[in-house]
C-alpha positions as CSV (number, residue, x, y, z in Angstrom):
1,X,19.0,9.5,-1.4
2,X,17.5,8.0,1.4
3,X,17.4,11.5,3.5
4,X,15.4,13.0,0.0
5,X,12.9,10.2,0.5
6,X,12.2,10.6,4.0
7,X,11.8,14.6,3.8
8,X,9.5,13.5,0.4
9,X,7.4,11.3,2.8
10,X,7.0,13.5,5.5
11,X,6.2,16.4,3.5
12,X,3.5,14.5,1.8
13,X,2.2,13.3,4.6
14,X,1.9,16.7,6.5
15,X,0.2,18.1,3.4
16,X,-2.2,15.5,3.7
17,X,-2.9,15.6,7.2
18,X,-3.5,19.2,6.8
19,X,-5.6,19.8,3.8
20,X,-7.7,16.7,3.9
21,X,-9.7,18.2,6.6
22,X,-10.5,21.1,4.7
23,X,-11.8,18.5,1.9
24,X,-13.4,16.9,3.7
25,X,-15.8,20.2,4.7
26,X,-16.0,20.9,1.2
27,X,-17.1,17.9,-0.2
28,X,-19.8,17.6,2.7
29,X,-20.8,21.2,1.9
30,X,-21.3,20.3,-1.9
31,X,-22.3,17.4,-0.9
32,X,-20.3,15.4,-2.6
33,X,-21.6,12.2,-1.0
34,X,-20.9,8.0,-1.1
35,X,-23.9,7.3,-2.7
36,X,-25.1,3.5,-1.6
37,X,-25.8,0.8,-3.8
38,X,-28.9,-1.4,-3.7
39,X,-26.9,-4.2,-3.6
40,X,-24.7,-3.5,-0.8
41,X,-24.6,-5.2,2.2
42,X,-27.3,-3.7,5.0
43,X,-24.0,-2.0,7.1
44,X,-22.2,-0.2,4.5
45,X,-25.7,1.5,3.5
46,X,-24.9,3.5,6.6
47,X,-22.1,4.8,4.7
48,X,-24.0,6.4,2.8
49,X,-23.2,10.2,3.9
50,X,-19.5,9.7,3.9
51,X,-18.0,12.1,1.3
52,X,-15.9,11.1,-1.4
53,X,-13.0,12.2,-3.8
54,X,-10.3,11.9,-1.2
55,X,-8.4,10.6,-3.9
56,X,-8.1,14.0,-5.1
57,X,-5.8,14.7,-2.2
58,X,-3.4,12.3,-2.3
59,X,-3.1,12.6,-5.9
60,X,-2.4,16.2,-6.1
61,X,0.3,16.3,-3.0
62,X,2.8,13.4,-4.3
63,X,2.7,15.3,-8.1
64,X,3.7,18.6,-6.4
65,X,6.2,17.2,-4.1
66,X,7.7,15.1,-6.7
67,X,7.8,18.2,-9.4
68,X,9.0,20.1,-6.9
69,X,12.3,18.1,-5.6
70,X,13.0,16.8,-8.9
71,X,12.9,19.9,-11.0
72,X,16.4,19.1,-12.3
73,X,15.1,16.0,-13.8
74,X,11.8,16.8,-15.5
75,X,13.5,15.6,-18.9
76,X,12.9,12.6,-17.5
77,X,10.8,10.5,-19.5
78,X,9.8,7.4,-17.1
79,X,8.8,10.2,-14.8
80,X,6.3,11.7,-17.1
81,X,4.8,8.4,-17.8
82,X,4.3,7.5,-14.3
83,X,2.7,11.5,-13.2
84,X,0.7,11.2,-16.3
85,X,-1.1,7.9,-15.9
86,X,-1.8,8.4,-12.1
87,X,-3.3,11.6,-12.9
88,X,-4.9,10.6,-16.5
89,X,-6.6,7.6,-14.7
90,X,-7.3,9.7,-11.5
91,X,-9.3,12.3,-14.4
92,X,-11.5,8.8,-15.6
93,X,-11.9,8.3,-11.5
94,X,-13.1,11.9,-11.1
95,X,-15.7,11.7,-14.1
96,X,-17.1,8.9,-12.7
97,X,-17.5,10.1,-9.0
98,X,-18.7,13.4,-10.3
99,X,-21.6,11.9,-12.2
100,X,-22.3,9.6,-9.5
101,X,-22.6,12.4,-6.6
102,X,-24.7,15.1,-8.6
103,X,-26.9,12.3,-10.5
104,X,-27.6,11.2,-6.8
105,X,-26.9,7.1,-7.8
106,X,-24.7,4.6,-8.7
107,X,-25.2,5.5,-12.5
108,X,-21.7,7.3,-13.1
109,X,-20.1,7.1,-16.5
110,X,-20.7,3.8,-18.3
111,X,-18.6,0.9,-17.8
112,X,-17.8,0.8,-21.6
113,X,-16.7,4.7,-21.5
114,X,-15.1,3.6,-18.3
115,X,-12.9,1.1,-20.0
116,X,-12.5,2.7,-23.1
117,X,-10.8,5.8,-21.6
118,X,-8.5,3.4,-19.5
119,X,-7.4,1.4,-22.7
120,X,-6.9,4.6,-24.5
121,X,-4.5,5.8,-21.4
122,X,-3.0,2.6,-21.7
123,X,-2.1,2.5,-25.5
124,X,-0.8,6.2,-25.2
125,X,1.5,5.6,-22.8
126,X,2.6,2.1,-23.7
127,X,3.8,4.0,-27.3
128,X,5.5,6.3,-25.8
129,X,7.1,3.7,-23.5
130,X,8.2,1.0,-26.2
131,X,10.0,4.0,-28.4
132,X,12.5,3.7,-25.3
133,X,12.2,0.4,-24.4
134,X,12.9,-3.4,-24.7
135,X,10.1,-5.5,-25.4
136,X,10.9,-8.2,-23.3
137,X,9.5,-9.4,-20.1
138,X,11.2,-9.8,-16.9
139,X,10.7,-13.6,-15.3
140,X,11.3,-14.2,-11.4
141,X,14.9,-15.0,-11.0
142,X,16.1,-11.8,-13.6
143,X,16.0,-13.7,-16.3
144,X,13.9,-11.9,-19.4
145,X,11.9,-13.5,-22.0
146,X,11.3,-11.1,-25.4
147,X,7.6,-11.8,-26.5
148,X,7.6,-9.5,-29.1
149,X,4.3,-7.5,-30.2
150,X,2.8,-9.9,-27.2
151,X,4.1,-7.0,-24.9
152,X,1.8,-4.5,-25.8
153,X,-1.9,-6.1,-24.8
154,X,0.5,-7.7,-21.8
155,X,1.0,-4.2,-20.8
156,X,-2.8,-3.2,-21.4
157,X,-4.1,-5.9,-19.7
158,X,-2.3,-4.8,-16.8
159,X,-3.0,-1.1,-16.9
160,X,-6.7,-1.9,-17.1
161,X,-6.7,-4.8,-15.1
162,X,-4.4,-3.0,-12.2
163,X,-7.0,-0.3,-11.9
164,X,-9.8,-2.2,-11.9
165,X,-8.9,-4.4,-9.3
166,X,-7.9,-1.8,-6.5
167,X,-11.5,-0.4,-7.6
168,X,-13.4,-3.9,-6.7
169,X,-11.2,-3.9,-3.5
170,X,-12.1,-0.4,-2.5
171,X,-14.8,-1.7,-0.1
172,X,-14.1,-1.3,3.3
173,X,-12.3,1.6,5.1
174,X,-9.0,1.7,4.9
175,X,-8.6,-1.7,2.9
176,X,-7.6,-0.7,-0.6
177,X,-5.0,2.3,0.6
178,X,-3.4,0.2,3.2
179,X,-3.3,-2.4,0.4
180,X,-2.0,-0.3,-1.7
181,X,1.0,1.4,1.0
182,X,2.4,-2.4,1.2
183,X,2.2,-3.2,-2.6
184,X,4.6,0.4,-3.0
185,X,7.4,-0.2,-0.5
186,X,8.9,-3.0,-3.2
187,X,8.4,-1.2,-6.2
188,X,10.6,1.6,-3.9
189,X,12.9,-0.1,-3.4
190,X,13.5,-1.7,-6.4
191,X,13.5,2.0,-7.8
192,X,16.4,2.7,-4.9
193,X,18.3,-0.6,-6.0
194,X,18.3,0.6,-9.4
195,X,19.3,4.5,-9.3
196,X,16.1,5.5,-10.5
197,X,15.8,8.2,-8.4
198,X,12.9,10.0,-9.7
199,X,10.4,7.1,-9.7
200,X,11.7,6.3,-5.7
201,X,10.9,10.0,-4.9
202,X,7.6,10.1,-6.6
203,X,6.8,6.4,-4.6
204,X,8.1,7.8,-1.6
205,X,5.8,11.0,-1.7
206,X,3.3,9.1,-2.4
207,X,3.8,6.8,0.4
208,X,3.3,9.6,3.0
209,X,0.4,10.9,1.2
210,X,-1.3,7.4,1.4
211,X,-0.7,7.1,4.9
212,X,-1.8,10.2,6.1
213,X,-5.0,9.5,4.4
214,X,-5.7,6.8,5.9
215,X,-5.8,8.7,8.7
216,X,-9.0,9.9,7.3
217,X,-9.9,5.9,5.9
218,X,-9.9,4.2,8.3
219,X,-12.8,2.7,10.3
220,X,-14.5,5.2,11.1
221,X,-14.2,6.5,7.0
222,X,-14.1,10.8,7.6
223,X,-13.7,10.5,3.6
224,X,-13.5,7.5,0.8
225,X,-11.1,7.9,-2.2
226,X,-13.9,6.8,-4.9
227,X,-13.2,6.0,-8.1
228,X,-10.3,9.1,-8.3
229,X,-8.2,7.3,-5.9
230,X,-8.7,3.8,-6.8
231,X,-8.2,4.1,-10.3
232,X,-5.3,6.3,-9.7
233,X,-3.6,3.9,-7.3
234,X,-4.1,0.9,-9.8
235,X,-2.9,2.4,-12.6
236,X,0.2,3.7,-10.9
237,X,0.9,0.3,-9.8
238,X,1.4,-1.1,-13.4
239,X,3.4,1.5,-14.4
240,X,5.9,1.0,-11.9
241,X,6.0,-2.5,-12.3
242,X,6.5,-1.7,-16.5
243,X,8.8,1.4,-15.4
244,X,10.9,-1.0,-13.6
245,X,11.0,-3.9,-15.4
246,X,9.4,-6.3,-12.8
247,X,5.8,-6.9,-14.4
248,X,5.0,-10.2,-13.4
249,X,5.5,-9.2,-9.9
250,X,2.5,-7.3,-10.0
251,X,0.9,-10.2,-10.0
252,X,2.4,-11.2,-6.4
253,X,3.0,-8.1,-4.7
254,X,-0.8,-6.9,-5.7
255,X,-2.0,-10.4,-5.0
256,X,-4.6,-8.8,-2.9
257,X,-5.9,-6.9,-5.7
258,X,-6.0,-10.1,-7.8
259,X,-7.5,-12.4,-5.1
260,X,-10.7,-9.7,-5.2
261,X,-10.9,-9.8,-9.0
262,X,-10.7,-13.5,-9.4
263,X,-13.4,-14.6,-6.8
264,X,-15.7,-11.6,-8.6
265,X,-14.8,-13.5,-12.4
266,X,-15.4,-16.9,-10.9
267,X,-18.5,-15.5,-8.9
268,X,-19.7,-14.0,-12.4
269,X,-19.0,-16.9,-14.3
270,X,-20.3,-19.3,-12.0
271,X,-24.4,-17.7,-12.1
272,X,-24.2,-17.2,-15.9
273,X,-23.2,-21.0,-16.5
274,X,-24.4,-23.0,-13.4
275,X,-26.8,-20.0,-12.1
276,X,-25.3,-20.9,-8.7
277,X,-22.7,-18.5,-6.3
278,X,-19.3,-20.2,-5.3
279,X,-19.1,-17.5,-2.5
280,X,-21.6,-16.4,0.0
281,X,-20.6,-12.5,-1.7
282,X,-18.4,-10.9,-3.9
283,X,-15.9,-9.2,-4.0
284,X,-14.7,-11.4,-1.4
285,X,-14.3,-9.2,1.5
286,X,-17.8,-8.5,2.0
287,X,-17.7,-12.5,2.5
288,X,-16.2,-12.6,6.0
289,X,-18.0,-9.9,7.4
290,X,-21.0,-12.2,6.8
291,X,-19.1,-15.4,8.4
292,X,-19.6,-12.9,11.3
293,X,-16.1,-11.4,11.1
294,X,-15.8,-7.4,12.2
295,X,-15.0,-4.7,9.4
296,X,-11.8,-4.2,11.2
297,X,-10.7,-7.6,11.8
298,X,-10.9,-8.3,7.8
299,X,-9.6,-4.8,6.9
300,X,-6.5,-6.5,8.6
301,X,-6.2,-9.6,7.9
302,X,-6.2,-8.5,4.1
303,X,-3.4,-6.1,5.4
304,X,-1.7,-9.1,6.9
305,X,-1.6,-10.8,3.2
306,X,-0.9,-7.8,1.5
307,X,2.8,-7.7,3.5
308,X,3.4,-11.2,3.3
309,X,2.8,-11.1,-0.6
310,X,4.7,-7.9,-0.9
311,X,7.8,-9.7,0.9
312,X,7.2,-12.3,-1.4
313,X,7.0,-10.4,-4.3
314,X,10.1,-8.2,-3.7
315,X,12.3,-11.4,-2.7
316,X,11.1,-12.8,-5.6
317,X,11.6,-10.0,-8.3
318,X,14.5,-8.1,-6.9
């Protein structure tokens, strides 16, 4: 199996590094464009000319690969869940960046419609996951607790929540995909562990296609994912942790992703109670670039914490 993965990765990863150039030229042709926000920070204004929908890439290349080496096991349920909500919630992501880049502002589809079409993903596949399924929830340590008809907003929360929260992150170049390559290697291997061969070789392909576009991401950003990738990523992330029975760990191994949302919550909360901010800026990374600290430097330091929690996560789950 191993072997499969690594010619999975590679392949991905090649595809990427190949076609995202050619994307790239597109998108600046159509101009497809990162469209600035009045309320961004003076630097990342610059930005403003970078091109978006990368996600489109590396959402595309792990779905062929994956269809393509298993085609001998496309009966597979689990599998169809977990292509089906990273493209389903990649579709949202493109709606949004779509409006965004030909309306020329940050006005893309409506956080309500937004939401709506994420809960309505989440309750389709959630049904056709509990007709299979076990309603109970996996604690650290492998012991499970069965909450009943508590599972299903559990597993909504977590679909909506999950994609979300890579969104907020999605700030800085390379910060959310790296993020996101550290959170997968767990929920890998705890797809190897358990002979779920399918879900490893999608993870794997889309491993490789994550790295190679950060090849693109990274400080200097050639191309940002926008809301196609970060939705996507998010999204795939709870399923794998429903998929393989390890929710809670989401919690750990995507503790980057929930460090950003909280400190946005608390931020919120804080000006409509006390009308005062508990950080200099929200979300939180934006903070230590204005303690003085360089794009880069926090781009990996939040790397940094993204491995150890993954560690953490997979030590604790597994």
């Amino acid at each position: 199996m191993i072997l499969k993965l690594c010619i999975c990765a590679l392949l991905s990863w090649g595809l990427v590094m190949y076609g995202m150039p050619k994307l790239i030229v597109y998108m600046k042709k159509i101009s497809f464009n990162q469209t600035a926000s009045e309320y961004s920070l003076k630097e990342y204004k610059e930005k403003a000319k970078t091109p978006i929908m990368g996600g489109l890439m590396f959402i595309a290349v792990p779905v062929l690969v994956t269809l393509v080496f298993c085609a001998g096991d496309l009966k597979n349920l689990d599998l169809w869940i977990l292509i089906l909500t990273f493209v389903g919630y990649g579709a949202i992501g493109f709606v949004d960046d779509w409006l965004i880049a030909v309306r020329r502002n940050n006005d893309g589809l409506k956080p309500l419609y937004k939401f709506a079409a994420q809960l309505v993903l989440a309750i389709i596949f959630y049904a056709v996951y509990q007709s299979r399924a076990t309603l109970d929830l996996t604690l650290f340590g492998g012991k499970t607790l069965h909450i009943g008809i508590l599972y299903a907003p559990f597993i909504l929360l977590m679909f909506t929540g999950s994609s979300n929260a890579v969104n907020l992150t999605d700030g800085m170049d390379g910060l959310a995909a790296g993020c996101t390559v550290f959170a997968l290697v767990p929920y890998m291997l705890f797809a190897i562990n358990g002979g779920q061969t399918s879900i490893a070789v999608f993870t794997a392909s889309l491993l490789g296609a994550l790295i190679g576009f950060l090849h693109y991401n990274v400080s200097p950003a050639k191309i940002f994912m926008g809301d196609t990738g970060a939705l996507a990523l998010g999204a795939v992330l709870a399923a794998l942790a429903m998929l393989l029975k390890r929710e809670l760990s989401l919690v750990v191994i995507g503790g980057v992703f929930v460090i950003e949302t909280l400190c946005v919550m608390i931020q919120i909360g804080a000006v409509k109670t006390i009308h005062k901010r508990v950080f200099p800026y929200t979300p939180i990374h934006y903070t230590f670039t204005l303690k003085g600290m360089s794009e880069r430097m926090t781009v990996r330091m939040f790397w940094a914490v993204g491995v150890i929690l993954a560690v953490i996560g997979y030590l604790a789950a597994r």
